[in-house]
C-alpha positions in Angstrom: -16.2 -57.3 43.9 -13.5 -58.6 41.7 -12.4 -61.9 40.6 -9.4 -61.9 38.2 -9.4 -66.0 37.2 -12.1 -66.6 39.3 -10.0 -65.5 42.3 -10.9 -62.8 44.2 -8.6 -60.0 44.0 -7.7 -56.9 42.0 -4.0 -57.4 41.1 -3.2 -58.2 37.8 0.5 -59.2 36.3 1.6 -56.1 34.8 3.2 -58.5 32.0 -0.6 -59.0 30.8 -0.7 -58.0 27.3 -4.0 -55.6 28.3 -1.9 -53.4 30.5 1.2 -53.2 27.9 -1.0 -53.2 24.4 -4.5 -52.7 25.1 -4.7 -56.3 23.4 -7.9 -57.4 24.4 -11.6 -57.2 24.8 -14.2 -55.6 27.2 -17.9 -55.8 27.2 -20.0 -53.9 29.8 -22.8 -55.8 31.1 -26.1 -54.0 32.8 -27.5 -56.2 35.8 -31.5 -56.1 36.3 -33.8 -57.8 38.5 -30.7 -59.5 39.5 -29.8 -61.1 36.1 -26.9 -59.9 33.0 -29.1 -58.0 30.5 -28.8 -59.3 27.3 -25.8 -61.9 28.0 -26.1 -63.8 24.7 -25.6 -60.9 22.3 -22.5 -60.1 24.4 -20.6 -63.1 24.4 -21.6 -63.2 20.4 -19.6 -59.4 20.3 -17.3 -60.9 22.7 -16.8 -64.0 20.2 -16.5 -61.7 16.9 -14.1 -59.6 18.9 -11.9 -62.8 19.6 -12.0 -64.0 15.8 -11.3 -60.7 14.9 -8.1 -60.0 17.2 -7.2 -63.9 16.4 -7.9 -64.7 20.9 -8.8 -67.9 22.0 -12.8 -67.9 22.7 -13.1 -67.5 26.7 -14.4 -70.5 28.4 -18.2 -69.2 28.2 -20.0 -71.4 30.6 -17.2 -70.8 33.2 -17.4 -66.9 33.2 -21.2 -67.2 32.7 -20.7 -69.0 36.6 -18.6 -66.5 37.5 -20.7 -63.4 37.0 -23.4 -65.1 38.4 -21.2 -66.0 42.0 -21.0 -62.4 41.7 -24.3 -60.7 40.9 -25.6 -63.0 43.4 -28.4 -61.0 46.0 -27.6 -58.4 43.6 -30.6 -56.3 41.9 -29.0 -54.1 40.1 -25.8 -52.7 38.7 -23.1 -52.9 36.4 -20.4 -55.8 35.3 -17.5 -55.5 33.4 -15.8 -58.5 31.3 -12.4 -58.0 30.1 -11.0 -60.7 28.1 -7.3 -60.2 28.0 -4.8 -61.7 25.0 -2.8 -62.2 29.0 0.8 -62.9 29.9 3.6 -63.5 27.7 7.2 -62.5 26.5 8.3 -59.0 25.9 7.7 -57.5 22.4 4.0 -57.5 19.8 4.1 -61.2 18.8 2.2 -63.4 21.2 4.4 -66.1 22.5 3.3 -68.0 25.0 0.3 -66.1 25.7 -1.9 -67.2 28.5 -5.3 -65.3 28.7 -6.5 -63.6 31.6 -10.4 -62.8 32.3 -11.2 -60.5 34.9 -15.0 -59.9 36.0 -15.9 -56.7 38.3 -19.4 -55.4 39.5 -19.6 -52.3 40.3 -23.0 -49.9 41.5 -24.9 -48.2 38.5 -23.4 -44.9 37.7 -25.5 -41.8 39.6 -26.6 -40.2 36.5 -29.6 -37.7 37.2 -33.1 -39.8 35.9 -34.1 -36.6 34.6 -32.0 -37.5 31.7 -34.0 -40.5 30.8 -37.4 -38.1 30.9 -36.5 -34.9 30.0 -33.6 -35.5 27.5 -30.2 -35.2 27.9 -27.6 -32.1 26.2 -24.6 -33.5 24.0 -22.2 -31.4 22.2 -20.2 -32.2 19.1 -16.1 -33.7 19.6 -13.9 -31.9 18.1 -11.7 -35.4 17.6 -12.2 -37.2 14.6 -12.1 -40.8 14.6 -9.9 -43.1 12.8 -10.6 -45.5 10.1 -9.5 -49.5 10.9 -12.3 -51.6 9.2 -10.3 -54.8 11.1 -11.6 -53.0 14.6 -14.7 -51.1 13.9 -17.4 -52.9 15.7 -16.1 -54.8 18.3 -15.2 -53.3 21.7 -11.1 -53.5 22.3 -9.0 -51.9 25.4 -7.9 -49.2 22.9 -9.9 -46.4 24.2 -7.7 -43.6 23.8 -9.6 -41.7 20.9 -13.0 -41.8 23.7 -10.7 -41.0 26.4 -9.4 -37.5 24.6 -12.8 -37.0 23.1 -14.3 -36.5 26.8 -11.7 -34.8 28.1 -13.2 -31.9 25.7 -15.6 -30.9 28.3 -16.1 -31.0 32.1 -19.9 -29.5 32.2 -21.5 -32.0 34.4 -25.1 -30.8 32.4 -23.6 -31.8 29.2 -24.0 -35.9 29.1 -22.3 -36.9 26.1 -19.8 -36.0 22.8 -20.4 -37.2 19.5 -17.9 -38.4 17.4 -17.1 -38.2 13.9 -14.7 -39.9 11.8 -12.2 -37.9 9.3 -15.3 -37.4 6.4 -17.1 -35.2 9.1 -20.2 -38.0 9.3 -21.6 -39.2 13.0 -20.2 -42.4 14.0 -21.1 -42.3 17.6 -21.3 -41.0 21.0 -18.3 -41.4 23.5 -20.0 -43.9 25.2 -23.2 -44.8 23.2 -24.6 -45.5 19.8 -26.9 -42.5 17.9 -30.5 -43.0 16.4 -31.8 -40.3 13.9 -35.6 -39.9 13.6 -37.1 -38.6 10.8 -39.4 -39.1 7.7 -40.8 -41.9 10.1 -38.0 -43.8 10.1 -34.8 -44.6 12.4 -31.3 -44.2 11.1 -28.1 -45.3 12.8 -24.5 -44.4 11.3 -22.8 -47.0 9.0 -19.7 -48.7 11.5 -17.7 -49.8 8.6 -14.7 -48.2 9.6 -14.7 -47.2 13.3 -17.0 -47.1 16.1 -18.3 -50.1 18.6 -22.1 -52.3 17.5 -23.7 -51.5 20.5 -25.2 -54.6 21.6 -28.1 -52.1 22.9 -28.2 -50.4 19.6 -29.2 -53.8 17.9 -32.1 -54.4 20.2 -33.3 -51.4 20.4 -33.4 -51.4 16.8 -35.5 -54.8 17.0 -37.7 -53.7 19.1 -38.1 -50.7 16.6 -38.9 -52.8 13.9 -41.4 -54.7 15.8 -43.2 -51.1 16.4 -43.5 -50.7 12.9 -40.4 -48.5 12.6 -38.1 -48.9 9.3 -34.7 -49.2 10.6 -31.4 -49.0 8.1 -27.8 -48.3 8.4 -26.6 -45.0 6.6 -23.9 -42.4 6.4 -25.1 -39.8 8.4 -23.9 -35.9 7.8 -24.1 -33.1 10.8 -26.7 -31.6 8.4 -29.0 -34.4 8.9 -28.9 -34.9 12.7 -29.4 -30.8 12.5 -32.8 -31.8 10.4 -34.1 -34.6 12.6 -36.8 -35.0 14.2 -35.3 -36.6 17.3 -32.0 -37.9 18.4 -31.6 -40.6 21.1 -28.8 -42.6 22.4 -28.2 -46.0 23.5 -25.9 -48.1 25.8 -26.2 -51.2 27.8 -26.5 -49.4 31.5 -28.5 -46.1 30.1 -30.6 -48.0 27.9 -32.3 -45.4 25.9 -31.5 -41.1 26.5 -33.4 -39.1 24.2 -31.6 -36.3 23.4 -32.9 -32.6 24.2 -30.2 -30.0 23.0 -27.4 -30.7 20.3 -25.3 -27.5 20.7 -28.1 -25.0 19.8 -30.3 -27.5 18.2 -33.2 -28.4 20.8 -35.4 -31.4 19.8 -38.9 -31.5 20.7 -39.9 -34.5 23.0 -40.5 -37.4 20.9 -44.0 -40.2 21.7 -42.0 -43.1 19.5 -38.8 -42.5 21.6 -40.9 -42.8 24.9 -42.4 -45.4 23.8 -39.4 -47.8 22.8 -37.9 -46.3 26.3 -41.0 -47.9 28.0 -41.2 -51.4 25.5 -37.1 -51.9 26.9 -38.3 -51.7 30.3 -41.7 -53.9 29.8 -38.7 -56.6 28.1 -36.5 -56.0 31.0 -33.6 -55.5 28.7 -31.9 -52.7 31.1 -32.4 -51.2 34.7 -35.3 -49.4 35.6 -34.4 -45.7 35.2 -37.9 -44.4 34.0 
């Protein structure tokens, strides 16, 4: 279930910019109740992604009837955009570039849905991110510092890494954004120099706030994850995993984490894992 310029097929032109640079964007979209979760506040990532790499904006209403030719009859699973800087001459400049979009849905990932009740155990990576303010935020090809980072561990009981950049404070998980609990508040790590805005993160963080929750953005040190009183992660297909064991660190189960788990599912923001 691939269409690479609303064609269906899976080659692409090994010319394309995404294959020789990692020049381009990605976002990855959760389907529920046979619709994309949360559309609009990709294609605004997608759009700050584009202004920030200096891409042309994709043809939005196009791919938008693209994805749904292909989620059609389809209840739930997973589709991936990638926006691609495309074809062109040999070398870094971009001349003559043509972009390339390429939309694939694929089955949700068979993770075990005690993970969404019990908690999940992540471990700390021993990579350090880089800092590049230009790229922090949006979600690029480049993968390769998330690509080593979980390569650190193949315990399938260990769901996720988390990542730190080179001052030793949490940016993120390989895959997900973190939330700290504690002193009745939620804190995420400041993304001001690496790390991806989950588009997840953000609504979970307004849906937070409409629980009476103060949210803010903050360094966050080791020391204070290791004093929380939960830690939870987020991503577009998990939605919400509280986390049980950091290392030898186990957090107690936490009523405002089940609680925002069950409001995302009552908004329909995400499958239904609970």
């Amino acid at each position: 279930m691939i269409l690479v310029d609303g064609h269906r097929q899976r080659e692409v032109d090994v010319a394309d910019r995404a294959f020789s640079y990692g020049d381009g964007l990605f976002e990855t979209i959760a389907i529920a109740g046979a619709r994309p979760c949360l559309w609009d506040a990709h294609m605004r990532r997608l759009s700050t992604g584009c202004v920030r790499l200096g891409l042309p904006l994709p043809p939005f209403e196009l791919i938008r009837a693209e994805a749904e030719s292909l989620i059609a009859g389809v209840e739930e699973g997973v589709l991936k955009l990638v926006w691609s800087a495309g074809r062109g001459s040999r070398g870094y400049a971009r001349r003559g570039c043509v972009p390339t979009r390429v939309l694939s849905l694929s089955p949700l990932p068979d993770y075990p849905r005690q993970w969404w009740s019990e908690g999940v155990v992540v471990r700390w990576c021993d990579l350090r991110l880089a800092s590049q303010p230009r790229l922090a935020g949006i979600k690029h090809l480049n993968r390769l510092e998330q690509v080593l980072a979980r390569a650190e561990w193949d315990d399938p009981d260990i769901a996720e890494g988390l990542l730190r950049d080179q001052n030793d404070h949490l940016i993120e998980g390989t895959m997900s954004n973190v939330f700290v609990l504690g002193d009745g508040e939620l804190v995420t790590p400041a993304l001001d120099g690496a790390g991806v805005a989950g588009v997840m993160a953000a609504r979970v963080a307004e849906l937070a706030a409409a629980m009476g929750l103060r949210t803010r953005t903050s360094t966050v040190t080791p020391a204070a994850v290791d004093m929380a009183e939960a830690l939870f992660l987020t991503n577009s297909v998990i939605g919400i995993w509280p986390v049980r064991r950091l290392e030898d660190r186990v957090f107690a189960p936490s009523r405002l984490v089940r609680e925002l788990q069950l409001r995302l599912q009552q908004e329909g923001d995400a499958p239904r894992w609970l």
